[in-house]
BALOBA-1460 file (C-alpha; in Angstrom, 3 decimals):
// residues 298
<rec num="1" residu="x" x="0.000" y="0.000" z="0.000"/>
<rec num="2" residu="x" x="0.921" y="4.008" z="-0.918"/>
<rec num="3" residu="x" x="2.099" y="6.444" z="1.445"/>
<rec num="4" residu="x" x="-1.362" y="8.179" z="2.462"/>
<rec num="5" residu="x" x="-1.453" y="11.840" z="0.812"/>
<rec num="6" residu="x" x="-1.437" y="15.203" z="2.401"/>
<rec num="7" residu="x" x="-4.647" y="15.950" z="2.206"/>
<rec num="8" residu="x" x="-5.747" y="12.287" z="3.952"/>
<rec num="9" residu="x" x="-3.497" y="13.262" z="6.249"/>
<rec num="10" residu="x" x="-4.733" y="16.664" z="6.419"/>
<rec num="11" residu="x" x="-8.472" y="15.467" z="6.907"/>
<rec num="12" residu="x" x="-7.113" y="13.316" z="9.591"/>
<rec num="13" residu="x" x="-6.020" y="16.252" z="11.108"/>
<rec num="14" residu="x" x="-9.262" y="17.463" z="11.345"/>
<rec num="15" residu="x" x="-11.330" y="14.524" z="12.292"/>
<rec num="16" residu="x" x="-9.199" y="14.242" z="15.415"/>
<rec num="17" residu="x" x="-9.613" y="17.672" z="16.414"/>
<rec num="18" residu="x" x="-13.260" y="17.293" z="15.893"/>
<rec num="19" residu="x" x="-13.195" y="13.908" z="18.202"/>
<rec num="20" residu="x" x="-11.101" y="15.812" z="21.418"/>
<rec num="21" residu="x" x="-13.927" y="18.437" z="21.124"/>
<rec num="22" residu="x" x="-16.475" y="16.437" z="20.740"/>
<rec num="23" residu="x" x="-15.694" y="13.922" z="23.865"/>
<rec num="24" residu="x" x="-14.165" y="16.566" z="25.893"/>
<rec num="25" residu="x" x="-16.875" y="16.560" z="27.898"/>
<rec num="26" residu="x" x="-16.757" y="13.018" z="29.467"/>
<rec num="27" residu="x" x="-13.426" y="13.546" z="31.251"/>
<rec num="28" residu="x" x="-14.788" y="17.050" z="32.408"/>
<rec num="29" residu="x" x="-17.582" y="15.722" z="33.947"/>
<rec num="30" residu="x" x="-15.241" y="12.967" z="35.365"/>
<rec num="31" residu="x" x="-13.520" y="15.765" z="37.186"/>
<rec num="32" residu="x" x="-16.518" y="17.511" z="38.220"/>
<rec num="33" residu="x" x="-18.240" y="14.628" z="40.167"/>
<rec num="34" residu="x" x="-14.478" y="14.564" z="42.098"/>
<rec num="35" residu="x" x="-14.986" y="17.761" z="43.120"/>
<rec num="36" residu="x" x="-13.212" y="19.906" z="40.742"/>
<rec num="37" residu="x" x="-15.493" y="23.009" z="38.955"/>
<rec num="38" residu="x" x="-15.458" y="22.482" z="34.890"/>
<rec num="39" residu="x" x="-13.988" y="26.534" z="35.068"/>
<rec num="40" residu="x" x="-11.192" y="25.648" z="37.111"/>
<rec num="41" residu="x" x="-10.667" y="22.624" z="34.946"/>
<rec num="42" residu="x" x="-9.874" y="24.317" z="32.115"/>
<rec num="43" residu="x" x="-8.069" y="27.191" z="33.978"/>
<rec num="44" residu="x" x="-5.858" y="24.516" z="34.928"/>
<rec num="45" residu="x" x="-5.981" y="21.942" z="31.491"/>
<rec num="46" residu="x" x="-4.880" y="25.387" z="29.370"/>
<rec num="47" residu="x" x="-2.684" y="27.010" z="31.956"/>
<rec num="48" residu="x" x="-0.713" y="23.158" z="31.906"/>
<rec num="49" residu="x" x="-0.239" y="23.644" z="27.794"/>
<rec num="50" residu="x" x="0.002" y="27.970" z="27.763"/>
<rec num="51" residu="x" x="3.318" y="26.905" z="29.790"/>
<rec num="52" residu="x" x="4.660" y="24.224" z="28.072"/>
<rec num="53" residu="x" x="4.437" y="26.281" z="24.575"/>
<rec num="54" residu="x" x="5.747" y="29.544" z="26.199"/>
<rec num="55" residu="x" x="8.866" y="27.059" z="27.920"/>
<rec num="56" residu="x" x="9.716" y="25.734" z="24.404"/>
<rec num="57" residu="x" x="8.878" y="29.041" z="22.292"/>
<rec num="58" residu="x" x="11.278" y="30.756" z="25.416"/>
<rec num="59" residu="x" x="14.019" y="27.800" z="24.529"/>
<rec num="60" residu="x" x="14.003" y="27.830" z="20.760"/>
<rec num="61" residu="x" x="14.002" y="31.654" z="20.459"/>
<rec num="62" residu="x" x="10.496" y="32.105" z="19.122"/>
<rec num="63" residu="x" x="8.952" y="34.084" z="21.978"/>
<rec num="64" residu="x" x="8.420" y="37.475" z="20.252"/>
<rec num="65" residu="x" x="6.869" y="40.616" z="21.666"/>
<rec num="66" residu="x" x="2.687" y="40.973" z="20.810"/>
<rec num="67" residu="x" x="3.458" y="44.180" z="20.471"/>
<rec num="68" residu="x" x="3.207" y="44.770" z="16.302"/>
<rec num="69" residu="x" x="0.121" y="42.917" z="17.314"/>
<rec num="70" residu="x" x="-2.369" y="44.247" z="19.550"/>
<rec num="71" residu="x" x="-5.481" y="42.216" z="18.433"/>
<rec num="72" residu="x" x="-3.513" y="38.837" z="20.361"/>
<rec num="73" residu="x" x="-5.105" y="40.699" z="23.404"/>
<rec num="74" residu="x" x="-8.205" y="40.698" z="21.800"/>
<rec num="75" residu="x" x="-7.980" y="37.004" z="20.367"/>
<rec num="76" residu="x" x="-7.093" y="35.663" z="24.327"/>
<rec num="77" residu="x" x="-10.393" y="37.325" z="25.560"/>
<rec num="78" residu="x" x="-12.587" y="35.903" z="23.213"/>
<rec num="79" residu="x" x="-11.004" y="32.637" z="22.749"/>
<rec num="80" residu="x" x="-10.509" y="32.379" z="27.060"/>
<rec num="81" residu="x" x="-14.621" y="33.039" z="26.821"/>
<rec num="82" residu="x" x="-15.127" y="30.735" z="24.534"/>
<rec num="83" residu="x" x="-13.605" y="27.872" z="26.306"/>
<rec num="84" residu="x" x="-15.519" y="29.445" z="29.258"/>
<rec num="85" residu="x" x="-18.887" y="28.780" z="27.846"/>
<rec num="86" residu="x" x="-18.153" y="25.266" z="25.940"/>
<rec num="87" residu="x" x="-16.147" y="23.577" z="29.076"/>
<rec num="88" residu="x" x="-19.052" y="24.479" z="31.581"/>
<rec num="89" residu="x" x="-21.540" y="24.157" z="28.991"/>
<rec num="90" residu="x" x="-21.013" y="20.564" z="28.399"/>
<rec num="91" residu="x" x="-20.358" y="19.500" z="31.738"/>
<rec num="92" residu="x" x="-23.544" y="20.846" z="33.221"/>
<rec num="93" residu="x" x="-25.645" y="20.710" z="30.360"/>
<rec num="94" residu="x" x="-27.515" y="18.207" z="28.421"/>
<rec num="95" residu="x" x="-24.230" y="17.713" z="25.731"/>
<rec num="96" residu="x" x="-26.337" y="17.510" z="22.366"/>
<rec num="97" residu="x" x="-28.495" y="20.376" z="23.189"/>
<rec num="98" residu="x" x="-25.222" y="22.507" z="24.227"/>
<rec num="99" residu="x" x="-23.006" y="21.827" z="20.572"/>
<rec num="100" residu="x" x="-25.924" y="22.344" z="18.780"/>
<rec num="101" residu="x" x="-26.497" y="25.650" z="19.990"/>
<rec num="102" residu="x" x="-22.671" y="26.104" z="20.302"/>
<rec num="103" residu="x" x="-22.887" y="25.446" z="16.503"/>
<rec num="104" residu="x" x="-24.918" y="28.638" z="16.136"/>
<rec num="105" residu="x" x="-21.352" y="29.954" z="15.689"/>
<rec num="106" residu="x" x="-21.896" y="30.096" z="11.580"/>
<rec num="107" residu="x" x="-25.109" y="32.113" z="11.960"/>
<rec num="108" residu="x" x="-22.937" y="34.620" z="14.332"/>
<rec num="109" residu="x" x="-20.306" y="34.726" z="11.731"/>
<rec num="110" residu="x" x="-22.564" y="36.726" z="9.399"/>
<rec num="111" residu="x" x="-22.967" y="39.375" z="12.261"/>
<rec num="112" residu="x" x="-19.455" y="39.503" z="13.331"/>
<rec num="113" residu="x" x="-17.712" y="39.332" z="10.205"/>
<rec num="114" residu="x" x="-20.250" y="42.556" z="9.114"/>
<rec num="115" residu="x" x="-19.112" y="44.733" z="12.295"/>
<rec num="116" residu="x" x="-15.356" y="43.243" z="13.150"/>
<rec num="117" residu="x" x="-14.739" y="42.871" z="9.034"/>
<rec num="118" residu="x" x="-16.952" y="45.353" z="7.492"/>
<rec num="119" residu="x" x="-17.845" y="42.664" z="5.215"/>
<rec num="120" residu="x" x="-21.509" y="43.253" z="4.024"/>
<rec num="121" residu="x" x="-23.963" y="39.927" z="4.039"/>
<rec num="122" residu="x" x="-25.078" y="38.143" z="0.982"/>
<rec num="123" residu="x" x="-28.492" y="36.778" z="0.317"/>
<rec num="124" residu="x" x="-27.117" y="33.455" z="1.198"/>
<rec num="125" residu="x" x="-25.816" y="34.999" z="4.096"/>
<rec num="126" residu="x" x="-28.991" y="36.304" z="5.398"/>
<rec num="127" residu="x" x="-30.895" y="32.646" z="4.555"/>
<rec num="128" residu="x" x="-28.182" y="31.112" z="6.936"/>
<rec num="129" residu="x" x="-29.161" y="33.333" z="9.209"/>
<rec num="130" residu="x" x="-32.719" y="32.959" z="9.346"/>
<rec num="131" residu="x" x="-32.318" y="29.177" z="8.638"/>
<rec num="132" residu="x" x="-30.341" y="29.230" z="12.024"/>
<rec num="133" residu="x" x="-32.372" y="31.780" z="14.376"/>
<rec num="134" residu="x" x="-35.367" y="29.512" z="13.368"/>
<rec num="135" residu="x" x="-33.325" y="26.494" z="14.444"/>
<rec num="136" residu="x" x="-32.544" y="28.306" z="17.941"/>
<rec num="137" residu="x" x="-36.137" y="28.952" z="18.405"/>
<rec num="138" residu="x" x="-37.509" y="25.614" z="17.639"/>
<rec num="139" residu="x" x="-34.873" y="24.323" z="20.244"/>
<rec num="140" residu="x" x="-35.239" y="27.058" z="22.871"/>
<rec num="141" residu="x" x="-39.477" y="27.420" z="22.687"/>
<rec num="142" residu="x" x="-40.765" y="24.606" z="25.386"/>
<rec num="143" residu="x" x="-44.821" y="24.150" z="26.106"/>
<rec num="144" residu="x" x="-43.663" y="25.708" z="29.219"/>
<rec num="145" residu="x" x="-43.143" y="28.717" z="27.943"/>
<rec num="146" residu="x" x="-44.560" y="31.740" z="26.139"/>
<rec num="147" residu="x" x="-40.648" y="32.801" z="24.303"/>
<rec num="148" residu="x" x="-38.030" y="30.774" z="23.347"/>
<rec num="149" residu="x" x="-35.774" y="31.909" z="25.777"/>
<rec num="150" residu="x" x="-32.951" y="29.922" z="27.201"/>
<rec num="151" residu="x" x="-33.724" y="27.756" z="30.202"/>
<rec num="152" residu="x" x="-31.042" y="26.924" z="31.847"/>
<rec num="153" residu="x" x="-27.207" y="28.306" z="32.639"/>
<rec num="154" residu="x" x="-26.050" y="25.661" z="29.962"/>
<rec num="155" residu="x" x="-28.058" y="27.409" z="27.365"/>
<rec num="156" residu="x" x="-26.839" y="30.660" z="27.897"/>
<rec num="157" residu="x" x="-22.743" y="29.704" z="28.662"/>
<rec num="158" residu="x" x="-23.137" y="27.637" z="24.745"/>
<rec num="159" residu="x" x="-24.713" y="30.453" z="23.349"/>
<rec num="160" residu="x" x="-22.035" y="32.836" z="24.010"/>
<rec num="161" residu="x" x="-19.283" y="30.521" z="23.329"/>
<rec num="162" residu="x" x="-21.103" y="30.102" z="19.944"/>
<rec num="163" residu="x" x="-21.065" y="34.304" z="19.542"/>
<rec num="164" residu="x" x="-17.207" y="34.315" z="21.103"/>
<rec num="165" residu="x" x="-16.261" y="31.296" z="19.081"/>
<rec num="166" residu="x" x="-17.349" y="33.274" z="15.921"/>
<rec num="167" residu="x" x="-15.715" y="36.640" z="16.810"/>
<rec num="168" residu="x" x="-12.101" y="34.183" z="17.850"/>
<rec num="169" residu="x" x="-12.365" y="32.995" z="14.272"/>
<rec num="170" residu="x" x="-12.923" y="36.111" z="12.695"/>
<rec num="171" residu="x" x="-9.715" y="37.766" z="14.559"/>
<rec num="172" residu="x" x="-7.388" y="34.914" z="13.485"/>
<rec num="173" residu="x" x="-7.907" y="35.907" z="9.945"/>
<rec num="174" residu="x" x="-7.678" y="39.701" z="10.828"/>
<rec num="175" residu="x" x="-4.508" y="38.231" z="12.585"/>
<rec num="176" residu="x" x="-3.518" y="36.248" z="9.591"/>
<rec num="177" residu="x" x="-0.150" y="38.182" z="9.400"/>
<rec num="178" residu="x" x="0.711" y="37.789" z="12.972"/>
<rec num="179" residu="x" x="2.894" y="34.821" z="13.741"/>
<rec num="180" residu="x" x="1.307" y="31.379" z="14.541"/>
<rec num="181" residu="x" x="2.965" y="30.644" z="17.746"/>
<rec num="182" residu="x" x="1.647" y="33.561" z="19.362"/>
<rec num="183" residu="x" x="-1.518" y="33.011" z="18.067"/>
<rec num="184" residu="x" x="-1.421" y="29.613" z="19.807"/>
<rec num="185" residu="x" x="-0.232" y="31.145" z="22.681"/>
<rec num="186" residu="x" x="-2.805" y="33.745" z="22.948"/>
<rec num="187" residu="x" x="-5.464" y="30.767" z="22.357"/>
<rec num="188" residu="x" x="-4.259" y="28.614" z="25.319"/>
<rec num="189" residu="x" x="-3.848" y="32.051" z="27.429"/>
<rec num="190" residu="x" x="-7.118" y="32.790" z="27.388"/>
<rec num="191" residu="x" x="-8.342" y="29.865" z="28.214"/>
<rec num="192" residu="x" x="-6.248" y="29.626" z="31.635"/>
<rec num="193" residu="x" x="-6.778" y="33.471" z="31.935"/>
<rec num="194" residu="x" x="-10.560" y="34.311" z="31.840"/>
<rec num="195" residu="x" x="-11.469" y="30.149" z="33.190"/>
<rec num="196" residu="x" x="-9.284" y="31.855" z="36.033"/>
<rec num="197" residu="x" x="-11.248" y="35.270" z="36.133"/>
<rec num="198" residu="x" x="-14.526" y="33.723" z="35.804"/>
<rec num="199" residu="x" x="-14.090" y="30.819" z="38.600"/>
<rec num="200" residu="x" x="-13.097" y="33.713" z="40.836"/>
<rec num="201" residu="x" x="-15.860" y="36.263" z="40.062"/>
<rec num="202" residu="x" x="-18.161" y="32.808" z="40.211"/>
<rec num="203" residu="x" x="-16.941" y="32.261" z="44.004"/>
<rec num="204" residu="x" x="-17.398" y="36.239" z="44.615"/>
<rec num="205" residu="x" x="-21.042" y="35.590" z="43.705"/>
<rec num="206" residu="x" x="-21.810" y="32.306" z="44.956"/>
<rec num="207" residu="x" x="-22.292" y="30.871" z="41.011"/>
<rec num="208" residu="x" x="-19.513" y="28.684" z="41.528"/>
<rec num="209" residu="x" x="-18.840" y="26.070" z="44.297"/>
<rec num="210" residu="x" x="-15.420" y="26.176" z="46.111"/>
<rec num="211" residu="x" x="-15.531" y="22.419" z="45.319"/>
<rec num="212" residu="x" x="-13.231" y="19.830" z="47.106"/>
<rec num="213" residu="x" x="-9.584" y="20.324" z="48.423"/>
<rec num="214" residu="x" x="-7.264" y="19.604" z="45.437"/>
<rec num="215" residu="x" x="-6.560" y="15.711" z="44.695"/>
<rec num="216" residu="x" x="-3.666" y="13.700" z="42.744"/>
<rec num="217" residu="x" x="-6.347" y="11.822" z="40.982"/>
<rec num="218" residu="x" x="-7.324" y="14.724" z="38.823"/>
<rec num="219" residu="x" x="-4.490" y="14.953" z="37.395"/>
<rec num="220" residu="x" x="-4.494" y="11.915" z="34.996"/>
<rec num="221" residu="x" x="-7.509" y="13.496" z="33.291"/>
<rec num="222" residu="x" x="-6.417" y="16.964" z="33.361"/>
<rec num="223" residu="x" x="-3.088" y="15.667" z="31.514"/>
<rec num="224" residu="x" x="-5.442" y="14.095" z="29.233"/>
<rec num="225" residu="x" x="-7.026" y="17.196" z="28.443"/>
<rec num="226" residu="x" x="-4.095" y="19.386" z="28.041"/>
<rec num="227" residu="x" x="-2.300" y="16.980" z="26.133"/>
<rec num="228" residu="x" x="-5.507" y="16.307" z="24.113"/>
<rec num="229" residu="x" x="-6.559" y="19.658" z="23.078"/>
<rec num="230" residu="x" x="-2.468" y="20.760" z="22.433"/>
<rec num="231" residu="x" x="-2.347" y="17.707" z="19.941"/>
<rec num="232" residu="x" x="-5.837" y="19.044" z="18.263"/>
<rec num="233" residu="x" x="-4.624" y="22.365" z="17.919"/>
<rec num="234" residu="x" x="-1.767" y="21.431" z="15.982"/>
<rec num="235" residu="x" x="-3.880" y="18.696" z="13.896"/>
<rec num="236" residu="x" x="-6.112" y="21.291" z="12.942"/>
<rec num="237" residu="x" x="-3.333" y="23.829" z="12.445"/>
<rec num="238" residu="x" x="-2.096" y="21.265" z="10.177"/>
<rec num="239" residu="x" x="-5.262" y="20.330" z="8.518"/>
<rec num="240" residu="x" x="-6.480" y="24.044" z="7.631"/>
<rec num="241" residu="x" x="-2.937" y="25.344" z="6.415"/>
<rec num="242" residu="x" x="-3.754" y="22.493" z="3.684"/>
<rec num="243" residu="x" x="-6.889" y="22.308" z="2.834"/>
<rec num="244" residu="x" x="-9.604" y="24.902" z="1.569"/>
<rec num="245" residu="x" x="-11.717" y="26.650" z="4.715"/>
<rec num="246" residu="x" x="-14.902" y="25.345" z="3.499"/>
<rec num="247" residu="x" x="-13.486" y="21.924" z="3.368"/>
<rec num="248" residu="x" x="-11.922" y="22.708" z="6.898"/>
<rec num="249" residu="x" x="-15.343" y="23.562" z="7.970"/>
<rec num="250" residu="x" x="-16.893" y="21.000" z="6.229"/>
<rec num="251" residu="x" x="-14.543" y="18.332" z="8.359"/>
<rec num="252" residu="x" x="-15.255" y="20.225" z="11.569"/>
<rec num="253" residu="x" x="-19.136" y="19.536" z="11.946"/>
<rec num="254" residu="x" x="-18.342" y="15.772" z="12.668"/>
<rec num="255" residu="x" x="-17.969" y="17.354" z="16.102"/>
<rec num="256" residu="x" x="-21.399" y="17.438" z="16.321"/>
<rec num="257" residu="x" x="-21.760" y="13.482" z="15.596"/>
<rec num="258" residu="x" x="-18.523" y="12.931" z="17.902"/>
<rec num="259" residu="x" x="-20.673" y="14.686" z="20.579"/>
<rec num="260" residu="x" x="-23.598" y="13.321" z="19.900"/>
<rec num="261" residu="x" x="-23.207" y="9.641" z="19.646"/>
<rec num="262" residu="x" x="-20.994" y="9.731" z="22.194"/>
<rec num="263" residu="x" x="-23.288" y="11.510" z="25.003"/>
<rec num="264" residu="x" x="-26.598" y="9.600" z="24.196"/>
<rec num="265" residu="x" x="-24.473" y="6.157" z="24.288"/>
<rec num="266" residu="x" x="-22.683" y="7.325" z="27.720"/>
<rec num="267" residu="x" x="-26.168" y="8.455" z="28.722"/>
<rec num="268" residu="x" x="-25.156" y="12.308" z="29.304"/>
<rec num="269" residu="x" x="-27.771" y="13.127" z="26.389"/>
<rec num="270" residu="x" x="-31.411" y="12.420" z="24.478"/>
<rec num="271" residu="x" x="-32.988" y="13.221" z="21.455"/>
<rec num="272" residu="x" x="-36.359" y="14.942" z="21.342"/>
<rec num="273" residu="x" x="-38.697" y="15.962" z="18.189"/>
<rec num="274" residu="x" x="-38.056" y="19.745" z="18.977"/>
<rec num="275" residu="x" x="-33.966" y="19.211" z="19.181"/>
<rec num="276" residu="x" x="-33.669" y="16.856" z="16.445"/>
<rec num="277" residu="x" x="-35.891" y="19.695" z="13.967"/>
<rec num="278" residu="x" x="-34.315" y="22.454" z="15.508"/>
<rec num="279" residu="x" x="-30.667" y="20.734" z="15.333"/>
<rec num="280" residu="x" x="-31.721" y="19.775" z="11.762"/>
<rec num="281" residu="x" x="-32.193" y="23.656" z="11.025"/>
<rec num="282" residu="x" x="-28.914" y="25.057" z="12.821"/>
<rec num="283" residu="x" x="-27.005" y="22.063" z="11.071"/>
<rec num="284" residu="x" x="-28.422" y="22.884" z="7.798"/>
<rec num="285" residu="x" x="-27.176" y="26.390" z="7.868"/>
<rec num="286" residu="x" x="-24.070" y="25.362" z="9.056"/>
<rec num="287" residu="x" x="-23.789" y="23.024" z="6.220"/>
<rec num="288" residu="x" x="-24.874" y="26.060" z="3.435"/>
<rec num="289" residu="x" x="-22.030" y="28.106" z="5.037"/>
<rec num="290" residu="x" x="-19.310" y="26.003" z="3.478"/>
<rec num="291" residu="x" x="-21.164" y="24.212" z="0.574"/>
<rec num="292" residu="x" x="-23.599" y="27.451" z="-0.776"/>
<rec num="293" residu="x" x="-22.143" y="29.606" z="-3.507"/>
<rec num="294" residu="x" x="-20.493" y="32.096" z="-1.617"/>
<rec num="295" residu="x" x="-18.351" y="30.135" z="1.000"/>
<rec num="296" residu="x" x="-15.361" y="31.083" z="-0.900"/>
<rec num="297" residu="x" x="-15.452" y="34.876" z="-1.329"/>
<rec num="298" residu="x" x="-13.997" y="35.755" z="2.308"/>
């Protein structure tokens, strides 16, 4: 048999990105029922990998000043809040309900990419948009009540990881210039830096439990984690440098079946009528944002 080619190897990339995000959420909840709170989780899962990059980018030479680059500061904040809301999304939340309305992120991307980009929607644009709000509202609108508001904290923490998670992607391509390592840096800084911020304003108002004294066994799992997600980012860093975005994108929604076969098996999740139409919608406009005929003009 041949050598597989770069582009297997490239969607390979992706897939396995797509599969640490999409069962991240077991060993989180692992951690969780032994005490430890999903925010400082991650505060500790990203400050574990923020160090070990800075200590080899220190060694080789290739910590550089952000300086020519002021936007990193803004790329930590929203990518810190977007592991905020996903990480303490799924472990409190019903998991399918959670990515799906994570997954919102492509509908967001028409209103971000309009103010941060100045780049004006298309007709397309606008269907995806509509295609996904009606989604969110089919998921979000119970018996129970008269709006389809969100019910529960889970709902609200995927929701604006969905809106940060759009506005992260939007900087790295303002930020395309910048160089990668500090982009990767100011990715896994967030994360530790506003899980941090968060847990600690949490605490201030009561939102967050003070939890158990710290143990060795959480360790295993959190070196699982930080070891996962620092393998994934350079998979997908891999992956997208060599193959088209849409096809990038394209890969990435297998997250959603990662997540979702993986939760209902493990019993963390269910499928309802209302989810499965709504999911249908929010997939379906994610799915027109790298197939329809305008995925390629950014």
């Amino acid at each position: 048999m041949g050598q597989p080619s770069s582009k297997s190897l490239a969607v390979a990339g992706l897939l396995f990105n797509a599969f640490v995000w999409g069962v991240c959420w077991w060993p989180f909840k692992q951690l969780e029922i032994q005490g430890l709170h999903p925010l400082w989780a991650t505060a500790l899962v990203y400050a574990f990998v923020f160090v070990s990059i800075a200590v080899w980018l220190w060694q080789t030479g290739r910590l550089v000043s952000w300086g020519p680059h002021p936007g990193l500061w803004m790329l930590l904040l929203a990518s810190g809040l977007t592991n905020v809301g996903f990480n303490w999304a799924v472990t409190v939340g019903d998991v399918v309900r959670v990515v799906l309305l994570f997954y919102l992120m492509p509908a967001w991307s028409v209103l971000v990419a309009w103010w941060l980009l100045g780049e004006k929607p298309s007709r397309m644009a606008l269907l995806r948009l509509v295609l996904a709000l009606t989604g969110l509202f089919i998921v979000l609108k119970t018996p129970e009540t008269s709006w389809p508001v969100p019910e529960s904290l889970a709902d609200v923490l995927a929701l604006m990881g969905g809106l940060t998670f759009a506005i992260t992607n939007a900087l790295l391509l303002k930020l395309k210039d910048s160089p990668g390592s500090s982009r990767t840096l100011a990715m896994f800084g967030g994360g530790a830096v506003m899980a941090t911020v968060a847990a600690v304003a949490g605490l201030a108002t009561g939102v967050v439990a003070a939890g158990q004294a710290p143990a060795w066994s959480w360790w295993p799992l959190v070196a699982l984690l930080g070891v996962s997600f620092l393998f994934g980012n350079l998979a997908l860093q891999y992956g997208a440098a060599r193959l088209a975005a849409h096809t990038t994108a394209l890969v990435m929604l297998s997250e959603v079946l990662f997540a979702s076969v993986s939760s209902v098996m493990l019993g963390a999740s269910s499928w309802d009528s209302r989810t499965l139409i709504g999911g249908s919608l929010i997939l379906l406009a994610a799915l027109l944002s790298v197939v329809g005929p305008d995925h390629n003009t950014h």
